[in-house]
C-alpha positions as CSV (number, residue, x, y, z in Angstrom):
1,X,0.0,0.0,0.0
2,X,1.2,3.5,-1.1
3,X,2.2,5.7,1.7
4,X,-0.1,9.0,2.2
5,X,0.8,11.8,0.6
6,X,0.8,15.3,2.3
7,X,-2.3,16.3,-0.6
8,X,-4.3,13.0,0.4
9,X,-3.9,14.0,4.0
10,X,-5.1,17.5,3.5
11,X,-7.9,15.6,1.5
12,X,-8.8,14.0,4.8
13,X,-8.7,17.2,7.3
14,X,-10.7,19.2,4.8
15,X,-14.2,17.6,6.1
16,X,-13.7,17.5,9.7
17,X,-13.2,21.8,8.7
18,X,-16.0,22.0,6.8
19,X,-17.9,20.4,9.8
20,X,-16.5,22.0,12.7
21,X,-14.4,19.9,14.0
22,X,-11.7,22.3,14.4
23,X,-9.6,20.3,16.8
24,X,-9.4,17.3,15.3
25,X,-8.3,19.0,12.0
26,X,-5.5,20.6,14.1
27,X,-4.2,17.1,15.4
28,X,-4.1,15.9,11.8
29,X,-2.5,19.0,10.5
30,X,0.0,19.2,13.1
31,X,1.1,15.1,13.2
32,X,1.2,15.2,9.6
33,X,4.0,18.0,9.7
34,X,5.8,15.6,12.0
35,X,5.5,13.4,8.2
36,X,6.3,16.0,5.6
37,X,8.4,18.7,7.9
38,X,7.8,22.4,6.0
39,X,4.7,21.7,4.3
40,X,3.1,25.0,3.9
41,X,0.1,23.7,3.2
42,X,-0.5,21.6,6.3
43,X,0.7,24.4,8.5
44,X,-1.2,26.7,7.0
45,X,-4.4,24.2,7.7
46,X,-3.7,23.8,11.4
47,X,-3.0,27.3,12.2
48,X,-6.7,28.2,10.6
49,X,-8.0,25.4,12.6
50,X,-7.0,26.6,15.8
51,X,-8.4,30.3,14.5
52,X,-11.7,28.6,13.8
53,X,-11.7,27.4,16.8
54,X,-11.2,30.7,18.6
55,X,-7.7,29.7,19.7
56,X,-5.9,33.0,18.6
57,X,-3.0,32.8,21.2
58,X,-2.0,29.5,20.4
59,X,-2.5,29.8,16.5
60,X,0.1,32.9,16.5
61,X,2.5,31.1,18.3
62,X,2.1,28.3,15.7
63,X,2.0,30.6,13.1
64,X,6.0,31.5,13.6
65,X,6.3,27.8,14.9
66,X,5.8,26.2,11.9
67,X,8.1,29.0,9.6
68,X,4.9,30.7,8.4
69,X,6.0,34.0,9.4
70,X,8.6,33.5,6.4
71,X,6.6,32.6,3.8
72,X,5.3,35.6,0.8
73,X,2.3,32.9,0.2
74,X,-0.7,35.4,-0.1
75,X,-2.8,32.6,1.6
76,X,0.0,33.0,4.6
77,X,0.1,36.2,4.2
78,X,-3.7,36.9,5.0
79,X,-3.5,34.3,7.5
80,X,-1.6,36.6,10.2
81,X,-3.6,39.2,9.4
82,X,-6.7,37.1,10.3
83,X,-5.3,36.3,13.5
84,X,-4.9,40.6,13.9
85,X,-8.3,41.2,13.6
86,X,-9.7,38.3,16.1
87,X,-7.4,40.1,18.5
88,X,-8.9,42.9,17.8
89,X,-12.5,41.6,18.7
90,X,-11.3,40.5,21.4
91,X,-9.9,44.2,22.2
92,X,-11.8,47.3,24.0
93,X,-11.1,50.8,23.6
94,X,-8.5,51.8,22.0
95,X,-6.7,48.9,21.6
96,X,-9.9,47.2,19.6
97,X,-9.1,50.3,16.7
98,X,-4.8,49.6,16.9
99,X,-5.4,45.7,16.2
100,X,-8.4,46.4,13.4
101,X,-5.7,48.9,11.5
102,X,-2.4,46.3,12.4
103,X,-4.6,43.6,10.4
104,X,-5.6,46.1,7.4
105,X,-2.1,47.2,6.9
106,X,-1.3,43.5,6.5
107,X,-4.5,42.8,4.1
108,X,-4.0,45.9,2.0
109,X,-0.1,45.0,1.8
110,X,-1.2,41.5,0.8
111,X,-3.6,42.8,-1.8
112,X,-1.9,45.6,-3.3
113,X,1.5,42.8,-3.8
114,X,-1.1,40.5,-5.9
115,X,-3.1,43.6,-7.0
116,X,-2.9,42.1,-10.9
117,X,-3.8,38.4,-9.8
118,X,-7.4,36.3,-9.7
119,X,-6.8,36.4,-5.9
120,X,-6.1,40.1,-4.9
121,X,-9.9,40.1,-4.2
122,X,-10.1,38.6,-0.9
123,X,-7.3,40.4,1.1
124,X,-8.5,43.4,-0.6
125,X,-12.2,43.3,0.9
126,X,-10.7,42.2,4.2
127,X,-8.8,44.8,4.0
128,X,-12.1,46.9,3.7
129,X,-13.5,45.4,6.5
130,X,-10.9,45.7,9.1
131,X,-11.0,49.8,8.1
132,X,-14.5,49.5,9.1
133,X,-14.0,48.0,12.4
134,X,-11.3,50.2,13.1
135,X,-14.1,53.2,12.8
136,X,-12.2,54.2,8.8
137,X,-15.5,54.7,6.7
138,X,-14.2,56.1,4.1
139,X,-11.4,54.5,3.7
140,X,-13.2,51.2,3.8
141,X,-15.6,51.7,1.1
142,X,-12.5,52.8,-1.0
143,X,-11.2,49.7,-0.3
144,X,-14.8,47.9,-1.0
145,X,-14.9,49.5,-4.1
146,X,-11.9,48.5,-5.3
147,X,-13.0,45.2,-4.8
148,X,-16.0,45.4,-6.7
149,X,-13.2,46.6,-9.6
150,X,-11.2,43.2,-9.4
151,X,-14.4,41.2,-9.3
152,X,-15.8,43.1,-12.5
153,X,-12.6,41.8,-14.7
154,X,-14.1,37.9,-14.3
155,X,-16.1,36.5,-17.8
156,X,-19.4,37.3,-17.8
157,X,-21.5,34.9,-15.7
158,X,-19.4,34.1,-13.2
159,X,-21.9,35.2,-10.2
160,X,-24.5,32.6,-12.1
161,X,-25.3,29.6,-9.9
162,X,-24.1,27.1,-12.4
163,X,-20.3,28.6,-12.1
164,X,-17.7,25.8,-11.9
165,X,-15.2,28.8,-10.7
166,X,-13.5,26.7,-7.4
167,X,-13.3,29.7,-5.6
168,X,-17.1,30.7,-6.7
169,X,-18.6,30.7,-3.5
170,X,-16.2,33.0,-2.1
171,X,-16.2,35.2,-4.8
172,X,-19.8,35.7,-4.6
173,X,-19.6,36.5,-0.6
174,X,-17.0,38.7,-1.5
175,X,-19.4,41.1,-3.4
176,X,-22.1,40.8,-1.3
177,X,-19.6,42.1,1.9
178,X,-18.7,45.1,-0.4
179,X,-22.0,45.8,-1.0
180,X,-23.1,45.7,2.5
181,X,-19.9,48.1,3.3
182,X,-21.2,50.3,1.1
183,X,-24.8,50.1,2.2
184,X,-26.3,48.7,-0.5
185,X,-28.7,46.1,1.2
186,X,-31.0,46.4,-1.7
187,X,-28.0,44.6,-4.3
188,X,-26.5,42.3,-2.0
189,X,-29.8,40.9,-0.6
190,X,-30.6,38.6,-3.9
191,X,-27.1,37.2,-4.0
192,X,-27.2,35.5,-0.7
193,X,-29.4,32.6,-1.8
194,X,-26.5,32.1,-4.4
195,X,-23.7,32.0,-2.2
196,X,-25.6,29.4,-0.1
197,X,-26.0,27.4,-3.1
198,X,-22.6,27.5,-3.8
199,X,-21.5,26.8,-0.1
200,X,-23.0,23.3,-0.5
201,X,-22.6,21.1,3.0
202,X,-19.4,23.6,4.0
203,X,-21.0,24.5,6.7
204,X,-17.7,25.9,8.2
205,X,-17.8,29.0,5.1
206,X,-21.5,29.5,5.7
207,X,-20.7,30.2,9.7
208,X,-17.6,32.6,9.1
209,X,-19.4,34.6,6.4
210,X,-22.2,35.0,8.2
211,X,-20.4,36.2,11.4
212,X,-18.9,38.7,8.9
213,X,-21.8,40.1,7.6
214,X,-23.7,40.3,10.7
215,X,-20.6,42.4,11.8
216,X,-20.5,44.4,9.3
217,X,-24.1,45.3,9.5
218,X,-23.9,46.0,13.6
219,X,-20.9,48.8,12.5
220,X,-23.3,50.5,9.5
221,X,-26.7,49.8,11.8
222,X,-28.0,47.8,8.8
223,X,-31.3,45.9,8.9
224,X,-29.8,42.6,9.6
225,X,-33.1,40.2,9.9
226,X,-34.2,41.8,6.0
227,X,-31.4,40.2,5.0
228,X,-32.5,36.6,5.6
229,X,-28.7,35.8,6.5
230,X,-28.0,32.0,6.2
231,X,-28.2,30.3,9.8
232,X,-25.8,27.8,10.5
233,X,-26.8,24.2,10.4
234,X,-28.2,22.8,14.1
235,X,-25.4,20.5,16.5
236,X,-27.9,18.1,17.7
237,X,-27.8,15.9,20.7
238,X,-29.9,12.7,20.3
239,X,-30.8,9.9,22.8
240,X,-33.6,8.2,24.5
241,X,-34.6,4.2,25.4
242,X,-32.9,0.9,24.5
243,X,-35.7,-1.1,22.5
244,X,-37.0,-4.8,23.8
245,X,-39.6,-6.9,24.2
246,X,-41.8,-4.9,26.7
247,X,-39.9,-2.5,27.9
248,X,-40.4,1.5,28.0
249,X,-39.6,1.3,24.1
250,X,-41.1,-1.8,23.2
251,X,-39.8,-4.0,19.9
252,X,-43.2,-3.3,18.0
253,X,-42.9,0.6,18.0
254,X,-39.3,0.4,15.8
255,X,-41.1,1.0,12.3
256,X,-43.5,3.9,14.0
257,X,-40.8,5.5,16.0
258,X,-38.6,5.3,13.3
259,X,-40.8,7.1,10.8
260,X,-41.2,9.9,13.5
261,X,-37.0,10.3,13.8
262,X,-37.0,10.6,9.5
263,X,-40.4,13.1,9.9
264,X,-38.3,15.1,12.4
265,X,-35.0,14.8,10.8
266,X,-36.4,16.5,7.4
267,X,-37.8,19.5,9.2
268,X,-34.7,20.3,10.6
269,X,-31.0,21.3,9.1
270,X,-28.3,19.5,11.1
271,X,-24.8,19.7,10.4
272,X,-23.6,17.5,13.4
273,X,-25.1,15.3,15.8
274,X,-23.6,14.0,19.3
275,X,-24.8,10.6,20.8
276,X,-24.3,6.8,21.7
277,X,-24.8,4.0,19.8
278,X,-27.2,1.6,21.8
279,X,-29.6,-0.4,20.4
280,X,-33.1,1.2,19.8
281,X,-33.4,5.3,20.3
282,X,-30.0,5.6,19.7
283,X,-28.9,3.5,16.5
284,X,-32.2,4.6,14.9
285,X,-31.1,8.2,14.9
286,X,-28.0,7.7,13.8
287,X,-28.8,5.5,10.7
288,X,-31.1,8.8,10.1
289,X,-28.6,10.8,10.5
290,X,-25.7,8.7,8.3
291,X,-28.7,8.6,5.3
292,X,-28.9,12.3,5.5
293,X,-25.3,12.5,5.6
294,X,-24.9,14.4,9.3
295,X,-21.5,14.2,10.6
296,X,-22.3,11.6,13.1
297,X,-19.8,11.3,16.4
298,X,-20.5,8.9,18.6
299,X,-19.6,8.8,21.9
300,X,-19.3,5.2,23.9
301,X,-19.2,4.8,27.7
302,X,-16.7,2.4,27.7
303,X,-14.8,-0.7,25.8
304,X,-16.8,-1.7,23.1
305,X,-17.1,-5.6,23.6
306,X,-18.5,-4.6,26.9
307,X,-20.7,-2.1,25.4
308,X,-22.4,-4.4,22.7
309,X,-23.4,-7.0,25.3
310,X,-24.8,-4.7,28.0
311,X,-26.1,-1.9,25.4
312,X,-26.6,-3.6,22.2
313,X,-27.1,-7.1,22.0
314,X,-30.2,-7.0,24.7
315,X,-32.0,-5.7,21.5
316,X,-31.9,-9.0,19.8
317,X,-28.3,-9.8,17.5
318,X,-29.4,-8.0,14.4
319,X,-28.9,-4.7,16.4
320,X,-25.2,-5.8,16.3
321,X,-24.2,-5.6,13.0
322,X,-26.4,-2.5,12.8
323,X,-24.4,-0.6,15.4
324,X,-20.8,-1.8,13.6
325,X,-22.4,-0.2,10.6
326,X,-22.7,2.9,12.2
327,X,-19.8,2.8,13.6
328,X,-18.0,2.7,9.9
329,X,-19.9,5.5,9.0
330,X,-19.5,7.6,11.8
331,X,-17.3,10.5,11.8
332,X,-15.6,9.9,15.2
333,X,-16.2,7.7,17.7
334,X,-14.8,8.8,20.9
335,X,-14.7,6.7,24.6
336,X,-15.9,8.7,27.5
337,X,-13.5,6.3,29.8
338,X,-11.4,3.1,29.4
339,X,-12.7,1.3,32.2
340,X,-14.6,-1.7,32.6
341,X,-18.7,-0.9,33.1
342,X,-18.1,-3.0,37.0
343,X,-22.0,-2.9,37.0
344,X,-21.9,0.9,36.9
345,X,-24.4,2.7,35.2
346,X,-22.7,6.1,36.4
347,X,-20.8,5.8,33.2
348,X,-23.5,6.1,31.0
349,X,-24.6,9.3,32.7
350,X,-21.0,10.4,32.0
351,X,-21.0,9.6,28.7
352,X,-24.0,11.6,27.8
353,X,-23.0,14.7,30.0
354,X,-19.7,14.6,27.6
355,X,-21.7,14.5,24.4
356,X,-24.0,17.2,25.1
357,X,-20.8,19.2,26.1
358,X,-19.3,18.4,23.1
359,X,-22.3,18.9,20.9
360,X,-22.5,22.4,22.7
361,X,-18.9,23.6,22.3
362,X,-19.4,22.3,18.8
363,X,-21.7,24.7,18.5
364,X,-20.3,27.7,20.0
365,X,-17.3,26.9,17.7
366,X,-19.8,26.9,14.7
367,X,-21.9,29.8,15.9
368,X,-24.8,27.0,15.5
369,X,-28.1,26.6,17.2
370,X,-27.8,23.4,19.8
371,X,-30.7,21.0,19.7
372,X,-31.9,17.6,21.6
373,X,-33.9,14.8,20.1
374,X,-35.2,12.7,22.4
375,X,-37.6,8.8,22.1
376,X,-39.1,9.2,25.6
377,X,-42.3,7.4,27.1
378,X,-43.0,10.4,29.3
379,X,-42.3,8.9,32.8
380,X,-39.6,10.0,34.8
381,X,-38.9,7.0,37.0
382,X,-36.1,6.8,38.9
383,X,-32.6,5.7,38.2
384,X,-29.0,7.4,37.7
385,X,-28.7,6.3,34.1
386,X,-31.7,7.5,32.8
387,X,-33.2,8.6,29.2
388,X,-34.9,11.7,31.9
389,X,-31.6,12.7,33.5
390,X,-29.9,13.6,29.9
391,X,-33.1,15.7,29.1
392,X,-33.3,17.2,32.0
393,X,-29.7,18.1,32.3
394,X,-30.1,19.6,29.1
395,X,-33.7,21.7,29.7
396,X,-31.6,22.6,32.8
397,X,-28.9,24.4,30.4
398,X,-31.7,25.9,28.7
399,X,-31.2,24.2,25.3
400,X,-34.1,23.1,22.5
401,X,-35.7,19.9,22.7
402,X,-37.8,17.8,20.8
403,X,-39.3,14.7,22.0
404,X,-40.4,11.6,19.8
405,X,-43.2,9.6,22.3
406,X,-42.8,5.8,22.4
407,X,-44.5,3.3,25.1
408,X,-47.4,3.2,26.8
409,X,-47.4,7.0,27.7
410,X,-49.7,6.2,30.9
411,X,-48.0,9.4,32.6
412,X,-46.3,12.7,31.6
413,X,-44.2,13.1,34.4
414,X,-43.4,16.7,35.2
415,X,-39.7,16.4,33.7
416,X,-37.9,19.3,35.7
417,X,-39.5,18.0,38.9
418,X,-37.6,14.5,38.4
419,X,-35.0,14.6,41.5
420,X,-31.7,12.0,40.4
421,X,-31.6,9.5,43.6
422,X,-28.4,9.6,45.6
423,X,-25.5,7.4,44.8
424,X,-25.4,4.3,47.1
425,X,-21.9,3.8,49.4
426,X,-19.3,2.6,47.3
427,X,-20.5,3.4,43.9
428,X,-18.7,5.7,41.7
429,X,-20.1,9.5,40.8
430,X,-18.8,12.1,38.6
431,X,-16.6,14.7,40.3
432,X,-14.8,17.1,39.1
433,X,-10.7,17.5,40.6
434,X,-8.0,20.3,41.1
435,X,-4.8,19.3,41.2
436,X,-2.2,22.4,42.7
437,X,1.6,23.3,42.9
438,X,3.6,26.3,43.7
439,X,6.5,26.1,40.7
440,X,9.8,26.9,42.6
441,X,8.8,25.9,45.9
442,X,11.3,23.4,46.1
443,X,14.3,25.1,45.8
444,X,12.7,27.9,48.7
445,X,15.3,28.0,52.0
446,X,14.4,26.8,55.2
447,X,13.7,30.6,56.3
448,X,11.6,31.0,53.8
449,X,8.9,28.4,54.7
450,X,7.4,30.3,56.9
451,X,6.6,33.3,54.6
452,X,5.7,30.7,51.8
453,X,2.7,28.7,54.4
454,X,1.9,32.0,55.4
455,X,1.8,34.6,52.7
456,X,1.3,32.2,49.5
457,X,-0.9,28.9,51.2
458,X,-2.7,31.4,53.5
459,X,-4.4,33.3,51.0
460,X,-4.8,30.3,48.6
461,X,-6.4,28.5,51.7
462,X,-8.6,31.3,52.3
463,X,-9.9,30.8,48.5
464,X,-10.3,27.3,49.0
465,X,-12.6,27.4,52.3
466,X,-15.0,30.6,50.9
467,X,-16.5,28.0,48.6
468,X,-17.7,26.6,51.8
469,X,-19.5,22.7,51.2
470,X,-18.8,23.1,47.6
471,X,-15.7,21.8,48.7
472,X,-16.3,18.1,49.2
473,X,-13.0,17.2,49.8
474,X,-9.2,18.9,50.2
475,X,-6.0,17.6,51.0
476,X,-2.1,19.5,50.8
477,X,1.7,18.7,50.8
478,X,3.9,21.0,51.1
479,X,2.8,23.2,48.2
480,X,0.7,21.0,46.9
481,X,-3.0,21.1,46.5
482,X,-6.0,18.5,45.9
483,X,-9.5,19.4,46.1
484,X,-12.5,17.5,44.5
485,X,-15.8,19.6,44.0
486,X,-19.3,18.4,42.9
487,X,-19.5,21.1,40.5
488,X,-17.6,22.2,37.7
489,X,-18.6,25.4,37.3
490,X,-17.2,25.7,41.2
491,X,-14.0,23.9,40.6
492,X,-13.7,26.1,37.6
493,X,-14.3,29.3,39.8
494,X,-12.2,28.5,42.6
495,X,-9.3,27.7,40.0
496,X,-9.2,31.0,38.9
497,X,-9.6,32.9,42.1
498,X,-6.8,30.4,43.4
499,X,-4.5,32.5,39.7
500,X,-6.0,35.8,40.6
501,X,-5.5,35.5,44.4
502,X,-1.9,35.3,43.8
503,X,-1.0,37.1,40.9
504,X,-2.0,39.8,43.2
505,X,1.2,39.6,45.7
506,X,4.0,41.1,45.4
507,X,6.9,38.4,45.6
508,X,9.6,40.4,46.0
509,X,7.5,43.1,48.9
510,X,7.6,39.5,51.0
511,X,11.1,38.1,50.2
512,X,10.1,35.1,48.1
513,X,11.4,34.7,44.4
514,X,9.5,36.4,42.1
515,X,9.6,33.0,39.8
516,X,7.1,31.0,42.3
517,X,3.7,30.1,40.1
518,X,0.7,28.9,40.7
519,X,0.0,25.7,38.0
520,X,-3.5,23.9,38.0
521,X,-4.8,20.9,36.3
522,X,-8.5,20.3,36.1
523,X,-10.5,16.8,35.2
524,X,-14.3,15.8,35.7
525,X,-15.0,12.2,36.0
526,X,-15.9,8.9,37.9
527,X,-14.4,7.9,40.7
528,X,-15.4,6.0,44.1
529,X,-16.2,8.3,47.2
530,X,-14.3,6.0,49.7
531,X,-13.7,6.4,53.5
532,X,-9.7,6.2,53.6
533,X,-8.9,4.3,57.0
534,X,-5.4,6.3,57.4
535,X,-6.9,9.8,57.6
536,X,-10.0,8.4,58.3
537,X,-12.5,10.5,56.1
538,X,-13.5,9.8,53.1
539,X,-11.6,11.0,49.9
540,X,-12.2,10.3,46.0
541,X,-10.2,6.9,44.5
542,X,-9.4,5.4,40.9
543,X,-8.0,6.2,37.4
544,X,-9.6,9.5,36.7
545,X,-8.0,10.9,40.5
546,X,-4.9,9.7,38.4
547,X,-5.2,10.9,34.9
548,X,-6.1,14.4,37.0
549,X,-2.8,14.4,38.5
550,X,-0.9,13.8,35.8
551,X,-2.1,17.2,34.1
552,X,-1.0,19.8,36.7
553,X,2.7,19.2,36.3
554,X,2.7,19.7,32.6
555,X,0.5,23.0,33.0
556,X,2.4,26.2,32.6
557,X,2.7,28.6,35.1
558,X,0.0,31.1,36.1
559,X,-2.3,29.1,33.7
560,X,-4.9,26.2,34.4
561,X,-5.1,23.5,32.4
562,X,-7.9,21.1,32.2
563,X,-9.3,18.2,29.9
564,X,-11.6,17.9,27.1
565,X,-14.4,16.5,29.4
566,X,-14.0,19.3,32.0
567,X,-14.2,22.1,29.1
568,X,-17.4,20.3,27.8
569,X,-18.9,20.0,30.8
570,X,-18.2,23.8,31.6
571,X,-19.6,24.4,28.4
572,X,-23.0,22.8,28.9
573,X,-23.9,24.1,32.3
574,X,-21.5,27.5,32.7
575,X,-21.4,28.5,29.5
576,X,-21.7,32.3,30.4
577,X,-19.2,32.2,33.0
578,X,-16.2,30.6,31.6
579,X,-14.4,29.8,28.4
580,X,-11.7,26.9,27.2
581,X,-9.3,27.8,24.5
582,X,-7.8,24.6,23.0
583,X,-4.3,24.3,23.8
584,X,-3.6,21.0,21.4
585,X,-2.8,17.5,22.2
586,X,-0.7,17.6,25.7
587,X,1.3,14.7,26.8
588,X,0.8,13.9,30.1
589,X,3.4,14.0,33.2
590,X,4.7,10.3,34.0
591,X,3.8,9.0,30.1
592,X,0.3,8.6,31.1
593,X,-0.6,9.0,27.6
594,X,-1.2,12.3,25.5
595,X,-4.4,14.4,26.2
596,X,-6.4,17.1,24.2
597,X,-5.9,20.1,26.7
598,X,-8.1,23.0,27.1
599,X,-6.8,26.9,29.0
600,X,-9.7,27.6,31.3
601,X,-10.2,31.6,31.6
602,X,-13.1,33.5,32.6
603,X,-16.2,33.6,29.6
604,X,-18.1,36.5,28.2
605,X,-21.1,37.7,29.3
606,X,-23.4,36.7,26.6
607,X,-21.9,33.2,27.0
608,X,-20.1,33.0,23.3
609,X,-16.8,30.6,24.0
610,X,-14.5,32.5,22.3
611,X,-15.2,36.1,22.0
612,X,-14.4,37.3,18.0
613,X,-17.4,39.3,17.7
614,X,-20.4,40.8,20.5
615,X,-23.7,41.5,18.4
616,X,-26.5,42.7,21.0
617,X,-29.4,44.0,19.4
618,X,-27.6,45.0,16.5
619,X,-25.0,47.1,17.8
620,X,-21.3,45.8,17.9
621,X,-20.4,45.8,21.4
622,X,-16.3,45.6,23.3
């Protein structure tokens, strides 16, 4: 077999782009430079990635990484000054105006170097735009019409929907952002419909154009909604009962049920979906979804032999090769934990918590609507693994939902009255877990100490107890720091005081060295609440106490650090309050394997994870 080329492996990110998998096309990009060192191409792939994904900081520090700051590439060159101009929406005052001009000096400088070629179009409007933001009307409806000048030299036709330009769709949202720079609504109005036509099923293009234009109409106080702007595809969540004999979704219900999914499925545009794979509910949505061609991610509980014989096979065999279909077809397939399912059905709770996180940041990364599909039979029994906990987690987050009926519906439970029954002794529960150091504490002297416990773990400690019960469990040595919370969103918080708390002393005022940093690691997931017979209260055991240990020591200092599964969660319930920028795959301390990291800061107030643009009733807002 023919080894991969660097083309066929940009062949293979391009979808998981298109679909908003941003991450995942980063990994790609960046292990296949590991292959073909240099490639332009592939580093100029990963370093988008991680701006689609709102990662500015770490895409600029790529961006020289990879030897892209030396390349005359147009496509490079418009790439840095892309990076410019999310820093400038993420900017206030007067630095939001300095980074806007920074990133049109490096468009118009692109353009006017290519001013006689088929591409000078496309730095040139950006150009336009970035004078806009930076509060340059005039200048940026010079630039626009320029623009309109370049596009004017293509054969006649070319904005016709039946062009076979490759860059047609582009081109076509490239006159309709001049026009709307120079205020004609009334031109560029009839040419959106085009542009979505030439889009196709990138939904990726659709999302960053629109975000563009609805810029772009906050600055000029256009009328945004007459525009009938293309809405980005829906990230769905999907779930509901495991099919059988007489159960709450009974064998004789598939064809009926099954109708309903398609019904619901054509009324709706969905670019991804986010679910498991067990028989019934769960494998009838997804074969909906593969047939309407859905990027379809599954997301298992744990080892899949174990999976098909607890989740699967209860359906009757033909379920099984059903599920391994799906599985082919899927677009990733993803295992919420590698341990054994012990009689636990704690880690099928987990599992679906971490795909409608995932399905979530999916869609703040896409600027999507979120959505859950649901097969209930309307009765909220009782359980910690149930169809009711998922949906109510997610009315909780206050998220869509549809719900398909099956069973006998003999009740309609009040769903946000359902109460989840405590966790019997022994059993595992999902938790989420700081791990703490002081960088540089070890080479402190002896007469230091005392400054250190007092000065330093004083006020940290003071942090630690003002989140009261939250607090379910704490432990220190020397400067280290382990504390489990219930909560995320808490663990999250009191991470970040924990940064702020000391970035506020004065090292040097005290006598300590002003080196000493504060590194955190955070992870959410199962682990036993044990009592420990040394200390004798109980603490948290088992692999996930582990894997979160193993992440602080490879944290940098003054920053916190934590897991895919904690930024999902975060994302699902705390959306508003904090945001996780995607810091690549991380190997972990003690080769405990490599880990896709997250840097947890503090969100926007409107909730957006990664803050490129604010539009609040129209008006672009710092």
């Amino acid at each position: 077999m023919a080894e991969q080329t660097a083309e066929e492996l940009l062949k293979e990110i391009r979808p998981f782009s298109d679909n908003g998998e941003f991450f995942r096309a980063y990994d790609l990009a960046e292990s296949g430079l590991a292959r073909f060192p240099g490639n332009v191409a592939l580093a100029h792939r990963a370093v988008l990635s991680l701006a689609n994904a709102g990662a500015t900081e770490l895409a600029i520090k790529k961006f020289a990484e990879f030897g892209l700051d030396r390349s005359e590439l147009t496509d490079v060159r418009v790439l840095m000054a892309r990076l410019k101009k999310d820093l400038g929406f993420e900017a206030t005052g007067v630095r939001r105006a300095e980074r806007f001009r920074e990133a049109r000096v490096l468009y118009e400088a692109a353009y006017r170097a290519v001013a006689d070629s088929s591409e000078a179009y496309y730095p040139a409007i950006n150009a336009a735009s970035t004078a806009l933001f930076a509060g340059d009307e005039a200048d940026a409806k010079l630039l626009a019409r320029e623009t309109l000048t370049l596009l004017e030299r293509r054969p006649a036709g070319w904005l016709d929907v039946a062009s076979s330009a490759p860059d047609h769709y582009w081109a076509l949202a490239t006159v309709i952002e001049a026009h709307l720079i120079l205020g004609n609504l009334d031109t560029a109005r009839p040419l959106i419909q085009k542009a979505i036509a030439a889009a196709g099923e990138s939904y990726a293009q659709l999302t960053t154009t629109a975000r563009q234009f609805e810029r772009i109409c906050a600055v000029n106080g256009a009328d945004l909604k007459s525009l009938h702007l293309f809405e980005p595809p829906a990230v769905v969540h999907y779930l509901g009962h495991i099919i059988s004999p007489a159960g709450r979704f009974r064998i004789d219900e598939e064809v009926r049920v099954a109708a309903e999914i398609a019904n619901t499925l054509d009324g709706m545009r969905i670019g991804m979906a986010y679910g498991s794979l067990a028989a019934g509910a769960d494998i009838l949505f997804a074969e909906a979804l593969i047939a309407r061609k859905v990027a379809l991610n599954i997301i298992l509980p744990f080892r899949t032999a174990e999976f098909i014989e607890y989740s699967v096979r209860v359906g009757g065999d033909a379920w099984i090769s059903r599920f391994q279909a799906c599985i082919k077809a899927a677009k990733t397939v993803r295992f919420a934990t590698e341990d054994s399912y012990l009689n636990d059905d704690l880690l099928f709770t987990y599992a679906s918590q971490l795909a409608m996180g995932l399905a979530v940041l999916c869609a703040r990364h896409m600027h999507a609507p979120e959505h859950q599909l649901a097969v209930w039979d309307g009765e909220a029994r009782s359980g910690v693994a149930r169809t009711v906990v998922d949906m109510q987690n997610w009315i909780r987050a206050e998220l869509p939902q549809t719900v398909i009926r099956c069973g006998a519906r003999a009740s309609n439970d009040d769903l946000r009255a359902y109460v989840k029954p405590p966790v019997t002794h022994g059993r595992r529960d999902m938790r989420a877990m700081l791990f703490a150091d002081i960088h540089g504490f070890s080479k402190l002297a002896d007469v230091q100490l005392p400054v250190f416990v007092s000065q330093i773990m004083g006020p940290v400690a003071r942090v630690i107890h003002g989140f009261g019960d939250a607090v379910e469990y704490v432990n220190t040595w020397g400067d280290g720091i382990f504390a489990v919370f219930q909560d995320a969103g808490k663990a999250a918080e009191c991470a970040l005081q924990m940064q702020e708390t000391l970035a506020d002393i004065d090292l040097g005022l005290i006598g300590l060295p002003k080196h000493l940093a504060l590194r955190i690691g955070g992870h959410l997931g199962p682990v036993y609440r044990l009592d420990e017979p040394v200390i004798g209260r109980k603490t948290s055991f088992g692999a996930h106490v582990s894997r979160a240990a193993r992440i602080e020591p490879v944290t940098p200092e003054g920053c916190v650090y934590v897991t895919e599964t904690f930024a999902a969660i975060l994302s699902l319930h705390n959306g508003r309050e904090f945001a996780c920028d995607y810091v690549g795959v991380t190997k972990a301390h003690k080769d405990y394997g490599a880990l896709r990291m997250f840097s947890l800061r503090r969100g926007h107030p409107y909730g957006i994870a990664r803050v490129v643009a604010n539009i609040e009733d129209g008006v672009l807002t710092p």
